[in-house]
C-alpha positions in Angstrom: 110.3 133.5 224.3 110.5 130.4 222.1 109.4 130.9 218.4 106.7 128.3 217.4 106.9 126.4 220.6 105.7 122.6 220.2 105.1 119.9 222.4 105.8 116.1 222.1 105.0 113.3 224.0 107.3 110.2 223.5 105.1 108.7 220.9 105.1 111.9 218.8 108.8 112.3 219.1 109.2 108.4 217.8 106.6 109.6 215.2 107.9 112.5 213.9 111.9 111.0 213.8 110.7 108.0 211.3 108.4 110.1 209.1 111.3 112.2 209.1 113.6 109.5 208.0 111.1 108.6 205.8 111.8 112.2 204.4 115.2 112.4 203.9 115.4 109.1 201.4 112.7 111.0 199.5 114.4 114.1 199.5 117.2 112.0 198.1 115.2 110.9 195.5 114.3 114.8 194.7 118.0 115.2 194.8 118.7 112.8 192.2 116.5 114.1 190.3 117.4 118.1 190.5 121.0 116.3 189.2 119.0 114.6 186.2 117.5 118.1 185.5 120.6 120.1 185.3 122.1 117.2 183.1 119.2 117.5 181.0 119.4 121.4 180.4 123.0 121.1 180.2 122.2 118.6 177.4 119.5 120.9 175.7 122.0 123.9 176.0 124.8 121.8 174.2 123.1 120.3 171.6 122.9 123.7 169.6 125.8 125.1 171.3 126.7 126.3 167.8 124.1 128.8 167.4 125.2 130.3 170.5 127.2 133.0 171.5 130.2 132.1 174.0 127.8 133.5 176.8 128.2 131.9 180.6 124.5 130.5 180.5 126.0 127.0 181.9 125.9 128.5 185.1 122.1 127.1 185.9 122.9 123.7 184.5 126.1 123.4 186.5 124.4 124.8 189.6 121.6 122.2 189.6 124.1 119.5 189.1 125.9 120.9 192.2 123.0 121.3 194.2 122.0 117.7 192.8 124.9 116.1 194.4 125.1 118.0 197.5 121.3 117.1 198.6 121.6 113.8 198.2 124.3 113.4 200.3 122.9 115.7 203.1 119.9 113.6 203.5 121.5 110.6 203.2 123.0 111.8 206.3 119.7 113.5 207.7 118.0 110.3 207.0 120.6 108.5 209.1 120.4 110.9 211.9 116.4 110.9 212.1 116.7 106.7 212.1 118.9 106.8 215.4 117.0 109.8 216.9 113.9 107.2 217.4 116.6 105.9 220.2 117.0 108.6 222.9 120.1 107.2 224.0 121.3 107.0 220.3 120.9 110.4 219.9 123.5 111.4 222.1 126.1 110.7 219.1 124.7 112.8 217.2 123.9 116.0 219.4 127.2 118.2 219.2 126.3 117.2 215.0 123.0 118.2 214.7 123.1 121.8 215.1 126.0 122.5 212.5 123.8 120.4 210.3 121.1 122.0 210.8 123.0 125.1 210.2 124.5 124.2 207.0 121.6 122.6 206.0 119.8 125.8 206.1 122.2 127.4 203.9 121.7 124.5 201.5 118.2 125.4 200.9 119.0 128.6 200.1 120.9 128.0 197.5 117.9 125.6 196.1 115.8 128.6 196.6 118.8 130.6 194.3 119.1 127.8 191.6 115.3 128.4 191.4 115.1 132.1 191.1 118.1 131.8 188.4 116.2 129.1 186.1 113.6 131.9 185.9 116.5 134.9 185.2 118.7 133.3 182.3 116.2 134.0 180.2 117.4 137.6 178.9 121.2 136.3 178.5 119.9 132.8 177.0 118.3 135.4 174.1 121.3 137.5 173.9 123.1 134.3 173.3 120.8 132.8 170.7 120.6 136.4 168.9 124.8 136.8 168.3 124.7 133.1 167.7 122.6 132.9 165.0 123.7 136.2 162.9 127.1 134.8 163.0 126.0 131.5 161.9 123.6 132.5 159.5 126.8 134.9 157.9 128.6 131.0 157.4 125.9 129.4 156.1 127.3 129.1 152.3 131.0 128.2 154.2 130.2 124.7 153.5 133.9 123.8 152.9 135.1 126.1 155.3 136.5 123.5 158.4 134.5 124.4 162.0 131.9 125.5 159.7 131.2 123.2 157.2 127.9 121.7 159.5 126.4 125.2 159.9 124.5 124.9 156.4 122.8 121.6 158.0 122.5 122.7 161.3 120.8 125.6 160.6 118.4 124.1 157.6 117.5 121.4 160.3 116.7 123.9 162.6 114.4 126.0 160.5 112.6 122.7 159.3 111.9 121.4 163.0 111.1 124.3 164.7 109.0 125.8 161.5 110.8 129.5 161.8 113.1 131.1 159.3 116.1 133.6 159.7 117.0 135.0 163.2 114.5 137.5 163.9 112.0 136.8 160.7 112.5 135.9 156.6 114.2 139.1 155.5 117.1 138.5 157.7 118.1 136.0 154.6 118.1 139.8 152.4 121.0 141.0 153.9 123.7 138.2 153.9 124.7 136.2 151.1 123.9 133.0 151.7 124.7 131.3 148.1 128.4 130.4 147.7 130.4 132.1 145.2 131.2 128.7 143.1 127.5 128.4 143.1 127.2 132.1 140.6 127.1 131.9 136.7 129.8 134.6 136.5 128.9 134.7 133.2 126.0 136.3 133.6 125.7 140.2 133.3 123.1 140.5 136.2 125.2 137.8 138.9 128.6 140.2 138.1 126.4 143.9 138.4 125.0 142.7 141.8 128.2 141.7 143.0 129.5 144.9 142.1 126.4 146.7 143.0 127.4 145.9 146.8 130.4 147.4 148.7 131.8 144.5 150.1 131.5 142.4 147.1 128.2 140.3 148.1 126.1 138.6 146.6 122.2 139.8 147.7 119.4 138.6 147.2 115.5 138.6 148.0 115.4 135.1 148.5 115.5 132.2 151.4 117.0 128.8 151.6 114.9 125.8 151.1 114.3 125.3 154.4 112.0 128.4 155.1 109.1 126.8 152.9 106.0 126.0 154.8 105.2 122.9 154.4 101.4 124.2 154.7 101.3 126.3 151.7 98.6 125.7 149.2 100.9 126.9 146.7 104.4 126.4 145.6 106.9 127.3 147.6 108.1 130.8 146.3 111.9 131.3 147.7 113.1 133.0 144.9 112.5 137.2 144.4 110.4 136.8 147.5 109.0 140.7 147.4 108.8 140.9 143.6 105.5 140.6 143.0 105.7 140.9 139.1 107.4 137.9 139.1 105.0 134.8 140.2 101.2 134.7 139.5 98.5 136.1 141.5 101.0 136.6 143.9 101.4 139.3 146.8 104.5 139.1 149.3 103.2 140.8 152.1 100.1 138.7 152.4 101.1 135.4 151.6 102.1 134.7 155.2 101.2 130.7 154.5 104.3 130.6 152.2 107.2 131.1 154.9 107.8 130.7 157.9 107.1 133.6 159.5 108.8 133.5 162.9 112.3 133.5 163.7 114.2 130.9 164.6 115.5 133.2 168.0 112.1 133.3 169.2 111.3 129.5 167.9 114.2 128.0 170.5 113.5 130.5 173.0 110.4 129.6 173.3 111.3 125.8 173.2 114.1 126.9 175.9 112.0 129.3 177.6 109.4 126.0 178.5 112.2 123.8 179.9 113.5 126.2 182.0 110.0 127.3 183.6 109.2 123.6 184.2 112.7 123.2 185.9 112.4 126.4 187.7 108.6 125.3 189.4 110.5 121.7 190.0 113.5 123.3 191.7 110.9 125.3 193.6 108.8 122.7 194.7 112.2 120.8 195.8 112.9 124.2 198.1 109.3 124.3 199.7 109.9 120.2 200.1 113.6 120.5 202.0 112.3 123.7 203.9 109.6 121.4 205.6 112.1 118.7 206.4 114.6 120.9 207.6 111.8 122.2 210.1 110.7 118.6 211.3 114.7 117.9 211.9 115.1 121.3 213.9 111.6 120.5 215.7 113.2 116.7 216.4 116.5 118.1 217.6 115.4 120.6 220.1 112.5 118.3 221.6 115.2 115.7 222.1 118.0 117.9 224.0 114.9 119.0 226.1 114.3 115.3 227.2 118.2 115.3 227.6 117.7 117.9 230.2 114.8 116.9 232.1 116.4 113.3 232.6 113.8 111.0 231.6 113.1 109.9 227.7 109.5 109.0 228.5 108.6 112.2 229.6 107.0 115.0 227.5 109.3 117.9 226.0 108.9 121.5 224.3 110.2 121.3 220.7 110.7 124.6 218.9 112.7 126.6 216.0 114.5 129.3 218.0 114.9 129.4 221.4 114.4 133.1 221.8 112.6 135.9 219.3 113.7 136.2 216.1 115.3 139.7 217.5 116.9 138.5 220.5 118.6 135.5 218.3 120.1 137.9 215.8 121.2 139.8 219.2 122.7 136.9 220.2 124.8 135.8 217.5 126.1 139.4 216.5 127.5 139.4 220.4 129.0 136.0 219.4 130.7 137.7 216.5 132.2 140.8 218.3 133.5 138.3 221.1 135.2 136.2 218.5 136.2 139.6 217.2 137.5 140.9 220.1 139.9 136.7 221.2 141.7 137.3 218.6 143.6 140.9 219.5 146.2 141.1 222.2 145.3 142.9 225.3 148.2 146.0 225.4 146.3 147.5 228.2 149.2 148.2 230.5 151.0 150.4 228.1 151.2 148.1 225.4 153.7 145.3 227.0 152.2 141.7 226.9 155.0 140.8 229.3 154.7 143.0 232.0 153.6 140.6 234.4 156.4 138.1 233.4 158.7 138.4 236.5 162.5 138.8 235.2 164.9 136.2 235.4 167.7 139.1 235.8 169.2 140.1 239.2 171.1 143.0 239.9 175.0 141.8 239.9 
């Protein structure tokens, strides 16, 4: 028994082929812009691609560029096939095409559905990334004439002063790296020399933060200097004066900022599935109707139009007997004791 059996007059058929042609330009459209999006994540990814681990997150990007591509071609040709199935007579050129288009079609729009469910799953490796990223760039942060890391000072002040966070996971990440460069110390001073020596790999730490981790909000001063001492600035207590930092870290800052683009690109990409799906349907509906017509011999007569032929059981039946068959072509029948030739007469006679 047919699954979702439908049927068309000729007028519906006609109908159905132009709105579906109508369709297929949109769902070029969609395709252009599903390339646009990746692109633009790609973009996104990039543009701080120093404060990132060398993690494979480019996968998403690249796959939405892919699947960007591939959809606009396959409903360019879907919209081309639809326009010619308004003829019946057209349609014939197309009828040993449409079902392997279908087919692969189908299999298309699964991998829209894949590119959607992964937009929603990089998030755990995007914040691995961004965490290994940004200790190892915060560690080069007074490297300023180091070459390959002479930026990360900038970078990293930039970032803390646009997306208002400080440190990786919070302020007191600053504590335990030295972030001051060496030519920088007053090695003349008793205190500078006994910190140095204070530490076991020669560092030079300190309670305090770049510039760049001031709020801009504070009523006060910006105190980024002996930021826990209390004794040493006025009427001044470190663990409540939350307005004078930036409290969040910048990991959570960009994920955030990350974590917003990639939801919105996830729904879009999802939307774009639940869109294709529907067109996909209309095609399968407009292919099956047609061969129907093709059958009963007269294109003005109505048809059944439907998305298997059998149950969903007896089609899965179907095309696992197809498989063994294929299977089973391509071994050599040794039935009559193993000797393919046996019924080849000889060419021999006795002498």
């Amino acid at each position: 028994m047919a699954v979702l059996r439908v049927k068309f007059t000729k007028t519906k058929r006609d109908k159905l082929a132009q709105v579906l042609w109508i369709l297929n330009w949109i769902s070029v459209v969609t395709g252009a812009i599903l390339f646009s999006l990746g692109l633009f994540l790609k973009v996104e990814l990039n543009k701080r691609g120093e404060l990132m681990a060398e993690r494979d997150i480019q996968y998403v990007p690249n796959m939405l560029i892919a699947v960007g591509l591939i959809a606009c071609a396959i409903n360019f040709l879907g919209g081309k096939i639809c326009y010619d199935c308004v003829d019946t007579t057209k349609f014939l050129r197309w009828k040993l095409i449409m079902l392997p288009y279908i087919i692969c079609t189908f299999f298309f729009t699964f991998c829209v559905l894949v590119g959607a469910l992964m937009c929603y799953s990089m998030r755990g490796e995007l914040e691995e990334s961004l965490n290994l990223g940004l200790t190892e760039a915060m560690k080069f942060y007074k490297d300023t004439d180091t070459p390959g890391r002479c930026f990360l000072k900038r970078t990293l002040d930039y970032l803390q002063i646009e997306f208002q966070c400080c440190g990786n996971n919070g302020y007191k990440d600053w504590f335990q790296i030295q972030w001051i460069s060496n030519r920088y110390l007053d090695m003349s001073q008793k205190e500078v020399v006994d910190r140095l020596r204070s530490n076991v790999e020669g560092r030079y730490l300190i309670d305090g933060v770049p510039f760049s981790c001031c709020n801009i909000n504070s009523p006060r001063p910006c105190i980024q200097q002996q930021v826990s001492n209390n004794s040493a600035h006025f009427n001044y207590e470190h663990q409540t004066e939350e307005l004078n930092l930036w409290m969040k870290g910048c990991r959570q800052a960009l994920l955030e900022h990350y974590n917003y683009i990639i939801q919105s690109i996830g729904l879009a990409v999802l939307i774009t599935w639940l869109f294709e799906l529907s067109v996909l349907t209309g095609v399968r509906y407009l292919q099956t109707s047609l061969e129907n017509v093709l059958r009963q011999g007269d294109p003005n007569s109505e048809s059944d139009g439907w998305l298997l032929e059998n149950s969903f059981m007896e089609t899965a039946r179907t095309n696992l007997n197809i498989i063994k068959s294929l299977g089973k072509s391509n071994q050599i029948d040794t039935g009559d004791n193993g000797d393919p030739n046996i019924d080849v007469p000889s060419t021999f006679k006795a002498q």
